[in-house]
C-alpha positions as CSV (number, residue, x, y, z in Angstrom):
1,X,54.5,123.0,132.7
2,X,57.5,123.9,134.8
3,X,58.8,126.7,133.1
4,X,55.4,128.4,133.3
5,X,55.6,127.5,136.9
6,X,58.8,129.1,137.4
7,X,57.9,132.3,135.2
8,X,54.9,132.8,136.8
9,X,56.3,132.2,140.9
10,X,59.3,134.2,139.9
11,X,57.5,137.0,138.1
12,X,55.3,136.9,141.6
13,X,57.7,136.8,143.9
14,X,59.7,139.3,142.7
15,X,56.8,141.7,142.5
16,X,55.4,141.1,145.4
17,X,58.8,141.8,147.3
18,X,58.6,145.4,145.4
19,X,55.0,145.6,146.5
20,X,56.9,145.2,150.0
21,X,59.2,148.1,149.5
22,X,61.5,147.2,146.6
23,X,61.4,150.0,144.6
24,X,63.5,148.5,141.8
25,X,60.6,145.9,141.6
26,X,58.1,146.7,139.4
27,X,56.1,144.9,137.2
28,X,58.7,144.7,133.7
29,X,61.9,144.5,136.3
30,X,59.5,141.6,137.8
31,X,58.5,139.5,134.7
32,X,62.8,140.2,133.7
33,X,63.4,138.0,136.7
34,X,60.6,135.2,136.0
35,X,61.9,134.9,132.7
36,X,65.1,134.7,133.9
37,X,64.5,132.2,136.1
38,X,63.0,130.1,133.4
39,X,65.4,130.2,131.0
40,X,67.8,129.4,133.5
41,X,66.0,126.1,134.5
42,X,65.1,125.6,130.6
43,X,68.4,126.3,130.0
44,X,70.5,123.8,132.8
45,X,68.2,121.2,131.1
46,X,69.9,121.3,127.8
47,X,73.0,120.0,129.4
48,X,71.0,117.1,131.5
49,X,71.8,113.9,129.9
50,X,67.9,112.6,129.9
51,X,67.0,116.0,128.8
52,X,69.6,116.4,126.3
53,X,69.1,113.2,123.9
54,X,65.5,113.9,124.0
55,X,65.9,117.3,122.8
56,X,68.6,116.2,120.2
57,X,65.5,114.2,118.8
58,X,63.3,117.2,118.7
59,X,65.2,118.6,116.0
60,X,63.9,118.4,112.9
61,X,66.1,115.8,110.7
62,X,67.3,118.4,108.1
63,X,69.6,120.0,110.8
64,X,72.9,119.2,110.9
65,X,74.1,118.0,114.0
66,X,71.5,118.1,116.9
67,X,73.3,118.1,119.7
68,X,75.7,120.5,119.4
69,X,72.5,122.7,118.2
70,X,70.7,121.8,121.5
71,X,74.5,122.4,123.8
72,X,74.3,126.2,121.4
73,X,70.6,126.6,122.5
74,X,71.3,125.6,126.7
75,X,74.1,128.5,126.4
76,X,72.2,131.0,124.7
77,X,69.5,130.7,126.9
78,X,71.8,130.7,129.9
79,X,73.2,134.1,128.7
80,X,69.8,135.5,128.2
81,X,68.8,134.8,131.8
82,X,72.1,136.5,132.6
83,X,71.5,139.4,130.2
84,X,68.0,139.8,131.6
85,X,69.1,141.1,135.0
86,X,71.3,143.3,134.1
87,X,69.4,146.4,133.1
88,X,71.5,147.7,130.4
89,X,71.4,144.6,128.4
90,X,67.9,143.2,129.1
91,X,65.7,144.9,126.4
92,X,68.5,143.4,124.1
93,X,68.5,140.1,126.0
94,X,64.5,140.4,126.1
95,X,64.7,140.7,122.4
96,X,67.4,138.1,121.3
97,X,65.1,135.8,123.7
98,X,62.1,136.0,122.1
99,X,63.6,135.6,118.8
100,X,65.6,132.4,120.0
101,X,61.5,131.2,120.9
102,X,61.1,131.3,117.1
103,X,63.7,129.4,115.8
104,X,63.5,127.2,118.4
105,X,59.6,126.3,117.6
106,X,60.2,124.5,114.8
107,X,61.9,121.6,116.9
108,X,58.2,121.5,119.2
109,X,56.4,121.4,116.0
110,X,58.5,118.2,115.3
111,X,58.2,116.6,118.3
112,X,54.4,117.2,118.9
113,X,54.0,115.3,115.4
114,X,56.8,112.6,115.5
115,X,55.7,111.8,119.5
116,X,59.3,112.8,120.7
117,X,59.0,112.4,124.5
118,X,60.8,114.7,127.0
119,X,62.8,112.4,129.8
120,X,60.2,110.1,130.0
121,X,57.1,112.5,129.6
122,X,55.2,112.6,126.4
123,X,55.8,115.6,124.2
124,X,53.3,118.6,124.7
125,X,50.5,118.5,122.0
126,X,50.9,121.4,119.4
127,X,48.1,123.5,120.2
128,X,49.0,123.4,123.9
129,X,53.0,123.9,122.5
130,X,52.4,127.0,120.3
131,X,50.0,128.5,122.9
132,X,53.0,128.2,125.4
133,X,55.3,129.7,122.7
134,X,53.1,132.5,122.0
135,X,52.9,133.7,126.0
136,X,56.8,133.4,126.1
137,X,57.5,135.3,122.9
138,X,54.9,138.0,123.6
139,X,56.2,138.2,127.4
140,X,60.2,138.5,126.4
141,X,58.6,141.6,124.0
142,X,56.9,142.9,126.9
143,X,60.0,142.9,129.0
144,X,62.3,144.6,126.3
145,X,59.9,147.4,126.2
């Protein structure tokens, strides 16, 4: 829930302040920062020891070594966030993002069905999961475009 938080107040914020007189602001530079934001907060987690051991156990048990694929995932989401405000990288950034969603979804889908909670909190139910992943994948397409 608090990524989508944090996309949308971003993505609001940031629009709103171009509504203001921004210029730069518009709608796609808008929804660049709220992603940005997210996977900045999404990505800090990785890193978080409670977070971290919980999303080591996400991963599906065929993948070698969980968490150094979970410290991989914290940084590439980090330098997506990055790459997203710089405007000659963030279609690319926009891009790589959404396609880091995919291969991360596999890791939700195993945690939905093994019951992996997230520090403490049950883990997301799949339909609500893949609805989530859906809105972020189609968003990060929206802002590359």
């Amino acid at each position: 829930m608090v990524p989508i938080i944090t996309l949308t107040a971003a993505t609001l914020l940031a629009r709103l302040t171009g509504l203001l007189g921004a210029d730069a602001l518009d709608w796609q530079t808008s929804l660049r920062i709220g992603l940005a934001a997210m996977f900045l907060i999404t990505g800090i987690v990785h890193f978080v020891p409670k977070f971290r051991d919980d999303m080591a156990r996400m991963i599906p048990e065929r993948l070698p070594r969980p968490a150094a694929l979970v410290a991989l995932t914290g940084v590439l989401e980090l330098a997506g966030a990055a790459g997203l405000l710089i405007p000659a990288t963030a279609p690319a950034a926009a891009i790589c993002l959404a396609l880091l969603l995919v291969a991360m979804f596999p890791a939700n889908v195993s945690a939905a069905r093994r019951g992996i909670p997230l520090a403490g909190k049950p883990a997301t139910p799949l339909g609500i999961r893949t609805a989530e992943q859906i809105l972020f994948i189609g968003l990060a397409v929206l802002a590359a475009l």
